[in-house]
N, CA and C atoms as an extended XYZ file, in Angstrom:
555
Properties=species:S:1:pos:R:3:atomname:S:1:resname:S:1:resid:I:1 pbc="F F F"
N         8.384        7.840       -7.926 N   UNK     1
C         7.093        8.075       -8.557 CA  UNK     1
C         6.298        9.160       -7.849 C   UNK     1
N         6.944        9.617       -6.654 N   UNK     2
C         6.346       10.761       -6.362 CA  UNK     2
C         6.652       11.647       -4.924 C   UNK     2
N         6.655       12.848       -4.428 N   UNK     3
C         7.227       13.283       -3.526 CA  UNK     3
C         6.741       13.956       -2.826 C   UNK     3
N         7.004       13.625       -1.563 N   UNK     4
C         5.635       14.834       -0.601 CA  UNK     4
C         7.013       15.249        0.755 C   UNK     4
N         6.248       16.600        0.868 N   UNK     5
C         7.506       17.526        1.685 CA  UNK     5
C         6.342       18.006        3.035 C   UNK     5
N         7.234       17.425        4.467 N   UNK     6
C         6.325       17.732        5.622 CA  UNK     6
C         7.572       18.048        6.424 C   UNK     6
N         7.362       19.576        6.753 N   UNK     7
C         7.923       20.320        7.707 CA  UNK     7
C         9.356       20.445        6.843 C   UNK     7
N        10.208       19.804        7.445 N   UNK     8
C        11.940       19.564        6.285 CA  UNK     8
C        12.266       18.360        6.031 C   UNK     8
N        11.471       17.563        5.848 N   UNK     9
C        11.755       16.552        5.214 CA  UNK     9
C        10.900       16.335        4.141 C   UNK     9
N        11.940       15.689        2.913 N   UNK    10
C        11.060       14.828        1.666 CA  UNK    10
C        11.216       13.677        1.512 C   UNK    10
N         9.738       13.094        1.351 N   UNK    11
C         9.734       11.815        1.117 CA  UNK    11
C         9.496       11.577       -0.559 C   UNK    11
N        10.166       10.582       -0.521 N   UNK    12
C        10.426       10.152       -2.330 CA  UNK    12
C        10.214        9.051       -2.697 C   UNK    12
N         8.813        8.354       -3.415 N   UNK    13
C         8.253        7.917       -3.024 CA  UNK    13
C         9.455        6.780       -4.216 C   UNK    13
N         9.341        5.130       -3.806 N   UNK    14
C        10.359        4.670       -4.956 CA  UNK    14
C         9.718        3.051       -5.088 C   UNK    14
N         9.355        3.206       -6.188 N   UNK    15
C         8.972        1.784       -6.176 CA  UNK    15
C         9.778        0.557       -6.262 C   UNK    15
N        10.810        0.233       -6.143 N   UNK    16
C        11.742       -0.684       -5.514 CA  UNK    16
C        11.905       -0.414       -4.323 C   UNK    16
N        12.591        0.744       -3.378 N   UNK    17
C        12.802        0.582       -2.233 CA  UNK    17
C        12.182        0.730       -1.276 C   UNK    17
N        10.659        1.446       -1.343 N   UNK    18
C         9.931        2.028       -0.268 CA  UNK    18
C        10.083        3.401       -0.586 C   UNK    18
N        10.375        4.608        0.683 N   UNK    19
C        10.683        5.380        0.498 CA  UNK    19
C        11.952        6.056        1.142 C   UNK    19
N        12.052        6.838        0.358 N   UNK    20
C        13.653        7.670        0.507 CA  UNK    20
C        13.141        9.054        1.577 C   UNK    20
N        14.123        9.033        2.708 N   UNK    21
C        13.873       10.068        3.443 CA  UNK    21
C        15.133       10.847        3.022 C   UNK    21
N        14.369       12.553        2.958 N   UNK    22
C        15.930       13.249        2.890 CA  UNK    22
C        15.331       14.760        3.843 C   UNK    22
N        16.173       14.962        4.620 N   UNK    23
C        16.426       16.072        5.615 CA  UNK    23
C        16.816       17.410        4.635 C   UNK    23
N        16.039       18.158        4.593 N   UNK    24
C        16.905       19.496        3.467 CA  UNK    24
C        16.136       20.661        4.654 C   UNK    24
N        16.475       20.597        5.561 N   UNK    25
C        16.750       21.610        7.036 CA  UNK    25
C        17.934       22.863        6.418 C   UNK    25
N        18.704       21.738        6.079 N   UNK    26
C        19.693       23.035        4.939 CA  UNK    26
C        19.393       22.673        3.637 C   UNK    26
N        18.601       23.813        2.574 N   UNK    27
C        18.368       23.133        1.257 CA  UNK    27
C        19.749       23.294        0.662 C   UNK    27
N        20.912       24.261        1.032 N   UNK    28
C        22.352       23.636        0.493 CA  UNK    28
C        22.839       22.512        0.514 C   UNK    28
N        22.596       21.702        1.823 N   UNK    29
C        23.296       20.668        1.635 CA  UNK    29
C        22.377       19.534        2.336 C   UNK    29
N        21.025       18.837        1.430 N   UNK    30
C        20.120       17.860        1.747 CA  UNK    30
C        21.164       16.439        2.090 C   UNK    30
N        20.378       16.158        3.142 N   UNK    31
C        21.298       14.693        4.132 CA  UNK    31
C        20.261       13.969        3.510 C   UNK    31
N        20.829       12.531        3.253 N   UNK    32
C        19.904       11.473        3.155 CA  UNK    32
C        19.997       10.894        4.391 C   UNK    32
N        18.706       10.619        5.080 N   UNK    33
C        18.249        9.837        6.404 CA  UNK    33
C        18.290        8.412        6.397 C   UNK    33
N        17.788        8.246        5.655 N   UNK    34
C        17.548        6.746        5.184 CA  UNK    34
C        16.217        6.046        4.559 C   UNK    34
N        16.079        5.231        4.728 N   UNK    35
C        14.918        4.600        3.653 CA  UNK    35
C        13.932        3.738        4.496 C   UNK    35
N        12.609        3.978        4.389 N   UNK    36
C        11.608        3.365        4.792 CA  UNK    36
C        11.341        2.273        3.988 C   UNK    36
N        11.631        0.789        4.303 N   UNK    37
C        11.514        0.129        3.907 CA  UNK    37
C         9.877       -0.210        3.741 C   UNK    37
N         9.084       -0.055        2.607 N   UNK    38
C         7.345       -0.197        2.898 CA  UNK    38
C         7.131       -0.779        1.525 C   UNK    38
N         8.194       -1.338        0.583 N   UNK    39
C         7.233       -1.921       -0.506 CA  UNK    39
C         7.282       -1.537       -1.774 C   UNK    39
N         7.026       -1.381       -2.620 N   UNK    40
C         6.351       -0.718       -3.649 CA  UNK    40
C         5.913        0.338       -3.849 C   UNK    40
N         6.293        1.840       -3.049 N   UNK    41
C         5.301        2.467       -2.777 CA  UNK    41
C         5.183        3.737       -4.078 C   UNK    41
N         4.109        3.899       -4.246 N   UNK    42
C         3.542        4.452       -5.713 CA  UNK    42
C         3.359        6.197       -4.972 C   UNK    42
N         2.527        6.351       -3.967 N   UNK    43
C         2.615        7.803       -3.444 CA  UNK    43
C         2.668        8.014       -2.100 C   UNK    43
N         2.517        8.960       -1.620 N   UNK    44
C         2.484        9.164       -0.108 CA  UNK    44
C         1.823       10.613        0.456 C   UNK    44
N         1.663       10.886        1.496 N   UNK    45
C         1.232       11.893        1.696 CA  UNK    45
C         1.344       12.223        3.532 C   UNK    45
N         1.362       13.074        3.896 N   UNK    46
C         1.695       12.691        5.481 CA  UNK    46
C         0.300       13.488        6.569 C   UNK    46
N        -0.395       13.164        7.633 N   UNK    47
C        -1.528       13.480        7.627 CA  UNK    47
C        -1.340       13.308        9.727 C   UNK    47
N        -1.068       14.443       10.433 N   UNK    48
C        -1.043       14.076       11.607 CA  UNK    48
C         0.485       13.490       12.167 C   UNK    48
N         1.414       13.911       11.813 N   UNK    49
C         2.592       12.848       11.997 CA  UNK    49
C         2.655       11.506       11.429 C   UNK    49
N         1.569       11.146       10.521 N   UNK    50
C         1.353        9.903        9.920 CA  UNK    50
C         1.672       10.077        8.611 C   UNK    50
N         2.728        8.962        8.198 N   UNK    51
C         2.892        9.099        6.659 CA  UNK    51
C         2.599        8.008        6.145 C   UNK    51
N         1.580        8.035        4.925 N   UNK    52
C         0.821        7.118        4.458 CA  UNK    52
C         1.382        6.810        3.259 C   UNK    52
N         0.939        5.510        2.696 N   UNK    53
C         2.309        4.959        1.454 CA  UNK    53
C         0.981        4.133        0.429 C   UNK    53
N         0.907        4.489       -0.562 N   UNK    54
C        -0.054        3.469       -1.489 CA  UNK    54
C         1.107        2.621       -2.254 C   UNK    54
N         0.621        1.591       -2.324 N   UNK    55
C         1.594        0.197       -2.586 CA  UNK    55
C         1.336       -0.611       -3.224 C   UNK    55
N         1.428       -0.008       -4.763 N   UNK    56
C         1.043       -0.931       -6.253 CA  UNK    56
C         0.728       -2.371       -5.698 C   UNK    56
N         1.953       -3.352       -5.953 N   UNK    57
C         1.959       -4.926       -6.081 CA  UNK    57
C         1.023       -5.132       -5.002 C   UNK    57
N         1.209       -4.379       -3.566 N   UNK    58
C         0.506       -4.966       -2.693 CA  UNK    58
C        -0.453       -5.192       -2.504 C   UNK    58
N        -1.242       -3.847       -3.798 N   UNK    59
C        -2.735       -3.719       -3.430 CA  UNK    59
C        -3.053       -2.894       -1.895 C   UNK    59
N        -2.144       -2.097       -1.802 N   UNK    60
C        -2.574       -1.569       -0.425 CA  UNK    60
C        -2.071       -0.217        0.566 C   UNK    60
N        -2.912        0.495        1.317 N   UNK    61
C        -2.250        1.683        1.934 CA  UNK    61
C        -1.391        1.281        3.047 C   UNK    61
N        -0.527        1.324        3.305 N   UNK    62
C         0.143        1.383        4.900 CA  UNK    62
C         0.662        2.337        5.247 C   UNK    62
N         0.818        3.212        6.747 N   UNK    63
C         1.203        4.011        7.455 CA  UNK    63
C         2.318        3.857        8.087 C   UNK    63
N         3.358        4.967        8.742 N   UNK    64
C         4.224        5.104        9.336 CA  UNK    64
C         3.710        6.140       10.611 C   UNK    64
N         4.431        5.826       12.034 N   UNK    65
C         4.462        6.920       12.528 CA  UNK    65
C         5.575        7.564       12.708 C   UNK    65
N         5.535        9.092       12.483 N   UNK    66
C         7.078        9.315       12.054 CA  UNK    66
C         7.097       10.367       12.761 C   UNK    66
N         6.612       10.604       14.091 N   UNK    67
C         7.182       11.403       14.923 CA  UNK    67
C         8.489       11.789       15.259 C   UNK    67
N         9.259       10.498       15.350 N   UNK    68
C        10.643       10.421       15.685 CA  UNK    68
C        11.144        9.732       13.868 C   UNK    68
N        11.556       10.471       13.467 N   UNK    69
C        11.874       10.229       11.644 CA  UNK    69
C        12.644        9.212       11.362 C   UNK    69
N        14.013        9.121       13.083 N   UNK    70
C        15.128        8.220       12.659 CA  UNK    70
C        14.089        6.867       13.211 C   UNK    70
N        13.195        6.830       13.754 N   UNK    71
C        12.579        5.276       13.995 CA  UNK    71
C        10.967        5.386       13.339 C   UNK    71
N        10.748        5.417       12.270 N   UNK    72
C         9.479        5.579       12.015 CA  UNK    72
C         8.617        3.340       12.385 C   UNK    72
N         7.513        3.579       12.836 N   UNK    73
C         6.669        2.955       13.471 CA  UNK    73
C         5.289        2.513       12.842 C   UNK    73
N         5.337        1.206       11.920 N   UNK    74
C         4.336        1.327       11.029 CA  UNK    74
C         2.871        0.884       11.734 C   UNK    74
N         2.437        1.709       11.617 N   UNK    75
C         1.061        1.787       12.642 CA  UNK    75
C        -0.289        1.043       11.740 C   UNK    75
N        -0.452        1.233       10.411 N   UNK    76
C        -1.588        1.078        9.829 CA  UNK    76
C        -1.270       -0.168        8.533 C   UNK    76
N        -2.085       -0.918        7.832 N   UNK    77
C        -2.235       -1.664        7.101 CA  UNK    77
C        -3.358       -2.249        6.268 C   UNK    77
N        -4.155       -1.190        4.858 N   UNK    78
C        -5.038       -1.393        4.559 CA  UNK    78
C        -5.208       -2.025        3.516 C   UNK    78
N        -5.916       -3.239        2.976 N   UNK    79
C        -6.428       -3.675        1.309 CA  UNK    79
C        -6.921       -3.025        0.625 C   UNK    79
N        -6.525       -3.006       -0.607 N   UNK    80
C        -7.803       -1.777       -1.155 CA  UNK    80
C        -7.911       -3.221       -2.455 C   UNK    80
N        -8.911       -2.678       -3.655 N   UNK    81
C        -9.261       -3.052       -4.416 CA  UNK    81
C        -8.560       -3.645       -5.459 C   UNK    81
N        -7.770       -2.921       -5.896 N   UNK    82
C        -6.945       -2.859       -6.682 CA  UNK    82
C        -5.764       -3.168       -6.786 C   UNK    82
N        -4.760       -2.536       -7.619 N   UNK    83
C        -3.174       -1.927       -7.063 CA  UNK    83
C        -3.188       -0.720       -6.157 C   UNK    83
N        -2.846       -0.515       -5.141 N   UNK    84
C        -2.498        0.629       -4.422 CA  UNK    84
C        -1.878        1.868       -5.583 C   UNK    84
N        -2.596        2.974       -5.409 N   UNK    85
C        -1.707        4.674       -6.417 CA  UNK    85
C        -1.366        5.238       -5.465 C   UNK    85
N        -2.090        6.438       -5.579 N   UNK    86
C        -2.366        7.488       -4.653 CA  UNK    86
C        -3.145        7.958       -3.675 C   UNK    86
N        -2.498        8.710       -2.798 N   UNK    87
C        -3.051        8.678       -1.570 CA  UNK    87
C        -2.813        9.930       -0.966 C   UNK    87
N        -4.342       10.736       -0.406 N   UNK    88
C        -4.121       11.530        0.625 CA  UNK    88
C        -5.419       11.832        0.977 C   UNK    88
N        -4.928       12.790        2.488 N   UNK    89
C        -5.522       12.519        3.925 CA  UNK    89
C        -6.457       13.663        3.810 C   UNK    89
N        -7.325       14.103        4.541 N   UNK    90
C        -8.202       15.533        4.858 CA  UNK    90
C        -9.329       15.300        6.055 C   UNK    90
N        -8.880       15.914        6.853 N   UNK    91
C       -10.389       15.921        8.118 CA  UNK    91
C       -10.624       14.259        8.497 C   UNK    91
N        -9.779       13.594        8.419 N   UNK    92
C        -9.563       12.168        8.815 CA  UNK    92
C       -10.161       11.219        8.206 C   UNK    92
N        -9.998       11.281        6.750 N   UNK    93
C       -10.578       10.490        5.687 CA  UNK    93
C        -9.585       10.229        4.640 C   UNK    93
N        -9.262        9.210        4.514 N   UNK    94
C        -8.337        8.925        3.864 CA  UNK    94
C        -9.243        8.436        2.184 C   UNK    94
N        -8.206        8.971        1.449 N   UNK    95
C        -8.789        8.192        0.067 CA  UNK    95
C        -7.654        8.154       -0.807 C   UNK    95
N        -7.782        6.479       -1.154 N   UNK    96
C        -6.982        5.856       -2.012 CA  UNK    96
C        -7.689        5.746       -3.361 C   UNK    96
N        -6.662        6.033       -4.603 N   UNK    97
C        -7.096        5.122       -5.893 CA  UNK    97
C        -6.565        4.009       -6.139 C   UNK    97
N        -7.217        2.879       -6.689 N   UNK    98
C        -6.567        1.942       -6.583 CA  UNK    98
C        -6.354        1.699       -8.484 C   UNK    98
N        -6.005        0.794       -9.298 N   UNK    99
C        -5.900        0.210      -10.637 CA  UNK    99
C        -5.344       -0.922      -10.697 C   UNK    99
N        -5.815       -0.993      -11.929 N   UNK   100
C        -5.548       -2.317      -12.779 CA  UNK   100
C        -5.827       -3.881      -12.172 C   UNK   100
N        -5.579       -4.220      -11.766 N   UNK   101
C        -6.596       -5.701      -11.722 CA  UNK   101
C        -7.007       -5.890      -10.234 C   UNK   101
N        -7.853       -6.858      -10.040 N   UNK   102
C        -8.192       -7.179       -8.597 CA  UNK   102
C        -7.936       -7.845       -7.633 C   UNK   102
N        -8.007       -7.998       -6.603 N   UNK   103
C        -7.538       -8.246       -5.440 CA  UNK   103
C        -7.462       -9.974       -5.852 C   UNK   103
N        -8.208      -10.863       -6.341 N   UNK   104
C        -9.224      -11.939       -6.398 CA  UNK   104
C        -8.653      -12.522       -7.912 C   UNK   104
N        -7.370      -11.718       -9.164 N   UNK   105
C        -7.520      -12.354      -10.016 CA  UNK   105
C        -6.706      -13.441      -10.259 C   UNK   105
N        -7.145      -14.207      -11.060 N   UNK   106
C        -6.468      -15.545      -11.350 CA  UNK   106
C        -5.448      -15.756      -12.049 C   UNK   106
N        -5.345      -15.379      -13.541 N   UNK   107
C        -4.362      -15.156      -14.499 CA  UNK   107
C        -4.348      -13.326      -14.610 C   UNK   107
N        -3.158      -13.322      -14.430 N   UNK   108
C        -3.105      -11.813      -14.905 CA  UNK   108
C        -2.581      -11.714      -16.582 C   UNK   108
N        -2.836      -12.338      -16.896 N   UNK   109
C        -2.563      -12.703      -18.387 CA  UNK   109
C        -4.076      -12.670      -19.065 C   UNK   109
N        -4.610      -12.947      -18.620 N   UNK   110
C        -6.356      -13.571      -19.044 CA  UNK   110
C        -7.181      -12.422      -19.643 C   UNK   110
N        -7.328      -11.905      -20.340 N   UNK   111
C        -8.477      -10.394      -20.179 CA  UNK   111
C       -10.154      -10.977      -20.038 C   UNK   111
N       -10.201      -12.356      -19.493 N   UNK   112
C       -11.697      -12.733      -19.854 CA  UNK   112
C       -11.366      -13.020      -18.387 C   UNK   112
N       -10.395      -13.028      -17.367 N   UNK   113
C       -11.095      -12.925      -15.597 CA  UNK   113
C       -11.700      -12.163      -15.517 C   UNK   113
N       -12.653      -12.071      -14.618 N   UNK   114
C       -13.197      -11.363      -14.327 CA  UNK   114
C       -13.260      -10.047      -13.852 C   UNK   114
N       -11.727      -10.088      -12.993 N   UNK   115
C       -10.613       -9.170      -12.081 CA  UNK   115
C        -9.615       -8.772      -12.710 C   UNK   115
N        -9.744       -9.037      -14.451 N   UNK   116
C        -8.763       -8.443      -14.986 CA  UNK   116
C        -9.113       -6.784      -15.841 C   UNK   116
N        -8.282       -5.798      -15.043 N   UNK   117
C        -8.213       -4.406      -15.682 CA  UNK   117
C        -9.598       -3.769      -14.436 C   UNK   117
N       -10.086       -4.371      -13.545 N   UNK   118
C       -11.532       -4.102      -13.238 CA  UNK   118
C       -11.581       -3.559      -11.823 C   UNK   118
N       -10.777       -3.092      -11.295 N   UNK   119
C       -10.458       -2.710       -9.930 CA  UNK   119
C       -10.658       -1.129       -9.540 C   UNK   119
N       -10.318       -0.559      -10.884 N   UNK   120
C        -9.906        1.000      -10.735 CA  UNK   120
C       -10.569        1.753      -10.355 C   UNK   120
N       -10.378        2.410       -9.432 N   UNK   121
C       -11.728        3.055       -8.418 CA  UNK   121
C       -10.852        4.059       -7.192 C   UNK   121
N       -11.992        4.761       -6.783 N   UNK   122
C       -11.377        5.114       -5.195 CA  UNK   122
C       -12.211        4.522       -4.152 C   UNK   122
N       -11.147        4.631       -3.369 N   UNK   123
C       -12.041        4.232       -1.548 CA  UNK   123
C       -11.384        5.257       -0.730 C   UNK   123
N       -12.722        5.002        0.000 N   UNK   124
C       -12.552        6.071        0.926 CA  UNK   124
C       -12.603        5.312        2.083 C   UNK   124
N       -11.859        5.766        3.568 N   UNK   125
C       -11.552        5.104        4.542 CA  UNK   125
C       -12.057        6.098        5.920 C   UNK   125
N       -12.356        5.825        6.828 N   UNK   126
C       -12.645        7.017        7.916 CA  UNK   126
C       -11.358        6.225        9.053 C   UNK   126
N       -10.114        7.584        9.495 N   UNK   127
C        -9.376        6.807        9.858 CA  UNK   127
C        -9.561        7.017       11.347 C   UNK   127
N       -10.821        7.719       11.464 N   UNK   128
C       -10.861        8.135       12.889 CA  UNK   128
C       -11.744        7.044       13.324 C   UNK   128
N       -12.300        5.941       12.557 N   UNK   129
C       -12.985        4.946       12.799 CA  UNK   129
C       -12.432        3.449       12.440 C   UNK   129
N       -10.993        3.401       13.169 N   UNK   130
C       -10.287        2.064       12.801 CA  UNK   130
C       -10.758        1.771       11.605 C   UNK   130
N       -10.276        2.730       10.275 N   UNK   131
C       -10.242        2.773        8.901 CA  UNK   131
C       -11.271        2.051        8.116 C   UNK   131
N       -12.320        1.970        8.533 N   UNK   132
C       -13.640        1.620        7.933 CA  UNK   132
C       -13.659        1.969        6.657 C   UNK   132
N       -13.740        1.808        5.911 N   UNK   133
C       -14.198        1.881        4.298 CA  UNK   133
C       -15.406        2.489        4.233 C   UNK   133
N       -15.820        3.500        3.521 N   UNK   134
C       -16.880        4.136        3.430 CA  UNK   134
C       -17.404        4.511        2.292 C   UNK   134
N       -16.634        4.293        1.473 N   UNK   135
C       -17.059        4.638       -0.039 CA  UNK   135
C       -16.053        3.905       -1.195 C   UNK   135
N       -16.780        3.361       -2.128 N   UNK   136
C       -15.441        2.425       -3.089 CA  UNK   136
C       -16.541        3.209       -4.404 C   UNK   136
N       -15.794        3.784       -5.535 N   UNK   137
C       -16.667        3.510       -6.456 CA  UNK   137
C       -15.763        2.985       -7.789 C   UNK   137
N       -16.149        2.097       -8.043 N   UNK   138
C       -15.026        1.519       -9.518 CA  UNK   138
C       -15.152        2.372      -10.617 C   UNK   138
N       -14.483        2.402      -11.781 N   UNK   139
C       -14.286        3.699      -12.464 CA  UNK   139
C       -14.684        2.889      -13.866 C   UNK   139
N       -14.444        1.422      -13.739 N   UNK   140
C       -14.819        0.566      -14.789 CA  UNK   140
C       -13.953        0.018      -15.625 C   UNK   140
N       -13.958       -1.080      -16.717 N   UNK   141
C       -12.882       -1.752      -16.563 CA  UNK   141
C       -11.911       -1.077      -17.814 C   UNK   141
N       -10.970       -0.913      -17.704 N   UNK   142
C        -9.733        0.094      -18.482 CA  UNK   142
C        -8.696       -0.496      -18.829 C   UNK   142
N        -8.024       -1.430      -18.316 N   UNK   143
C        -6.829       -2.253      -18.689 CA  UNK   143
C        -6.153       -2.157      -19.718 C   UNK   143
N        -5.126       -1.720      -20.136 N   UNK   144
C        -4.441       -1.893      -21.399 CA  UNK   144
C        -3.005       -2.140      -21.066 C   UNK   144
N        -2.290       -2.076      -21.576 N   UNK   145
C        -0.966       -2.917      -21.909 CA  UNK   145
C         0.250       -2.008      -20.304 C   UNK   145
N        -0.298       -1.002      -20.127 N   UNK   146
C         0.513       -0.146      -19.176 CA  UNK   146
C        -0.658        1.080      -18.637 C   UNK   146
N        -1.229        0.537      -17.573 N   UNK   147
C        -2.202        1.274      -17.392 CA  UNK   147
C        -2.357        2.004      -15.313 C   UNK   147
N        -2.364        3.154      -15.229 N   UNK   148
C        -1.850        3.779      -14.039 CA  UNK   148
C        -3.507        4.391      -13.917 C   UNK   148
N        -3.619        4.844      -12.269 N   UNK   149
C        -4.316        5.647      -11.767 CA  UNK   149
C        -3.658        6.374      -10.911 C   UNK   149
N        -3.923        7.957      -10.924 N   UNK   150
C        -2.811        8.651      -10.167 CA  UNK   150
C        -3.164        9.056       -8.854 C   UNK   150
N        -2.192       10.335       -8.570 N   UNK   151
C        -2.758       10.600       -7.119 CA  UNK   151
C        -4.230       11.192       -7.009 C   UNK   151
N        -5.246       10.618       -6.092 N   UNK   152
C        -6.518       12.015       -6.148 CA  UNK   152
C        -5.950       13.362       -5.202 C   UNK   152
N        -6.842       14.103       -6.177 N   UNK   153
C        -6.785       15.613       -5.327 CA  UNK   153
C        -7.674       16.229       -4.911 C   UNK   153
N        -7.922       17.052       -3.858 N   UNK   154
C        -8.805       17.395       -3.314 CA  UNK   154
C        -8.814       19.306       -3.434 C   UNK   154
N        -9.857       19.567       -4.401 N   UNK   155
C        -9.797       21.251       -4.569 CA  UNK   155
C       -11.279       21.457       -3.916 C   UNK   155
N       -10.784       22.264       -2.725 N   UNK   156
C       -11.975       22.639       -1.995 CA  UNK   156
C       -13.004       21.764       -1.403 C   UNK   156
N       -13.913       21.610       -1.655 N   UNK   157
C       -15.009       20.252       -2.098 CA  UNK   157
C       -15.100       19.344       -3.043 C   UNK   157
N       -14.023       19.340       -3.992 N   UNK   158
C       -14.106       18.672       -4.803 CA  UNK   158
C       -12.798       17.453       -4.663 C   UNK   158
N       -13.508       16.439       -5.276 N   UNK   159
C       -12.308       15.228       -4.983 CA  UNK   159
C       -12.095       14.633       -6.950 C   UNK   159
N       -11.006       14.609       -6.908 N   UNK   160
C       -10.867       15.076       -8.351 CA  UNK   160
C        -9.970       13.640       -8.474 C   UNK   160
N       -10.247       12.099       -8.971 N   UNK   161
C        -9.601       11.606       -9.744 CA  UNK   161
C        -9.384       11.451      -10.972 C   UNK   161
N        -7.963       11.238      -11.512 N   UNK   162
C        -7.484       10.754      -12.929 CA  UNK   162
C        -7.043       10.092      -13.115 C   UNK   162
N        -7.530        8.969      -14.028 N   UNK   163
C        -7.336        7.874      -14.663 CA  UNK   163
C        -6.948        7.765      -16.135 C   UNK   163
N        -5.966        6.776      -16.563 N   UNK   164
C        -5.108        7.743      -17.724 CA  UNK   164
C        -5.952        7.193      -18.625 C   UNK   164
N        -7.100        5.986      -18.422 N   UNK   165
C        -7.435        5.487      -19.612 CA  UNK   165
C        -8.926        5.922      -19.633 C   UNK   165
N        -9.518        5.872      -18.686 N   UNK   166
C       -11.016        6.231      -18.522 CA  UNK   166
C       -11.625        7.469      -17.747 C   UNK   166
N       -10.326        8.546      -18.143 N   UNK   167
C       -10.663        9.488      -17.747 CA  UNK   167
C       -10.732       10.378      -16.761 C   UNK   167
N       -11.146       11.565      -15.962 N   UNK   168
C       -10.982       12.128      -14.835 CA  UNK   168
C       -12.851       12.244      -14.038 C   UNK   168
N       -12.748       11.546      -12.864 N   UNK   169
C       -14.027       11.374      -12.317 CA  UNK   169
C       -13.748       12.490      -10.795 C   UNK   169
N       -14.873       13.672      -10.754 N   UNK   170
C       -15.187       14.630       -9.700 CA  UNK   170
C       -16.239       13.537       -8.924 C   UNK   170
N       -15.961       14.016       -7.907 N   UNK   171
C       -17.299       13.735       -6.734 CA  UNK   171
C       -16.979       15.543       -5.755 C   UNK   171
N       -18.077       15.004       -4.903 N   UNK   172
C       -18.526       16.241       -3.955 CA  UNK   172
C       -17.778       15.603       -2.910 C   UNK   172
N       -16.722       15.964       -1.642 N   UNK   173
C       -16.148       14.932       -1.539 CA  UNK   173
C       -16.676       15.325        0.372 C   UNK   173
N       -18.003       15.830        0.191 N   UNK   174
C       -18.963       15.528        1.574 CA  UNK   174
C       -19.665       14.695        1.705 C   UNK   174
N       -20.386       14.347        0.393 N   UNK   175
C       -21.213       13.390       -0.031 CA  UNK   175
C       -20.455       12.460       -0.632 C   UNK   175
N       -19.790       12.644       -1.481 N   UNK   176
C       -19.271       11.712       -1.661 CA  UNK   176
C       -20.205       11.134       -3.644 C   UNK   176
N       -21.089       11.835       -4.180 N   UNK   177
C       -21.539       12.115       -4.999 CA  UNK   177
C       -20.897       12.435       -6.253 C   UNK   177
N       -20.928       11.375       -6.755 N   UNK   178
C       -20.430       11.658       -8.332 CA  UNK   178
C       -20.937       12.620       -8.930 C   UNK   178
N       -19.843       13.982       -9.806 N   UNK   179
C       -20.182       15.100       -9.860 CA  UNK   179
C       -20.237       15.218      -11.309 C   UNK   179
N       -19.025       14.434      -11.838 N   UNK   180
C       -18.654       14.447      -13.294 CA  UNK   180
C       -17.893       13.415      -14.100 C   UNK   180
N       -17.964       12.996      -15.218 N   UNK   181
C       -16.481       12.270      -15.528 CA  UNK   181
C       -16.363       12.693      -16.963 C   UNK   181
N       -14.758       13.093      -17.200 N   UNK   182
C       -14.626       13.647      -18.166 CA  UNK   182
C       -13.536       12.544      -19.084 C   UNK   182
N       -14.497       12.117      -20.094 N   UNK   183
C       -13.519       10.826      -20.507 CA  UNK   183
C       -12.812       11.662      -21.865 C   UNK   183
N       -11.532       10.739      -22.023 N   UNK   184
C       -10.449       10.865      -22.953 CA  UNK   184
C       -11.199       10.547      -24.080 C   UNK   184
N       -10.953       11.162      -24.768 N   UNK   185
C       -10.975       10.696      -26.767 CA  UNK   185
C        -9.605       11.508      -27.692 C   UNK   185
């Protein structure tokens, strides 16, 4: 579900196995390394020798340290709101999107929980501050039959999520200030 390339290696992100490491040092002939066993993992992104993993079922970010690639060292372990998406790093702020239901719901069958479809949002984390949470804003409730939030991106100052059902929401991503949201019709 998604792939991020640091230095010569790609990570591939796989939601059954974790992730897939592959060495393409020679892009003729890419070695598979082996597999980071982490979960579910929906995206990744690598930030400092740290490779970070968002983790649908789990609801959550976790880290690797992957200095040494053949022993990576899982250093970090965060909750987020939601389902764990996407994830990446900048100036030591991490921000996750999370979707589809909540941490807290009861029937995931139910559309009258409270926590059902109602999670979808980003958070923001300061990781230079034993990952404090610093910003959550929910995007509102969206739920439908197959419903994703993807990776956020960061253009310049701008922190740019998309959400497939409720649309694409800008913030200022100093402030942290909702800038825009541009909903689907």
């Amino acid at each position: 579900t998604g792939v991020t390339i640091y230095s010569n290696i790609v990570f591939v992100s796989c939601r059954q196995y974790g992730v897939e490491v592959i060495d393409i040092s020679l892009p003729q002939k890419p070695l598979h390394k082996g597999i980071i066993r982490a979960g579910e993992v929906q995206s990744t992104c690598v930030y400092n020798d740290v490779l970070y993993c968002g983790l649908w079922g789990n609801m959550k970010v976790i880290a690797f340290d992957i200095k040494d690639i053949n022993e990576p060292k899982k250093v970090l372990d965060i909750n987020l709101h939601g389902r764990g998406d996407g994830v990446v790093v900048r100036d030591n702020l991490l921000y996750a999107v999370s979707g589809q239901h909540g941490r807290n719901i009861k029937n995931f069958n139910d559309p009258l929980d409270s926590e059902y479809g109602n999670r979808n949002g980003i958070s923001i984390f300061d990781i230079s501050k034993n990952c404090e949470e610093i910003f959550f804003d929910n995007f509102g409730k969206g739920y439908s039959v197959s419903h994703d939030t993807w990776k956020p991106l960061l253009c310049g100052n701008v922190l740019v999520c998309c959400d497939s059902i409720l649309g694409i929401h800008l913030y200022d991503a100093k402030t942290f200030e909702k800038l825009d949201v541009i909903n689907f019709s």
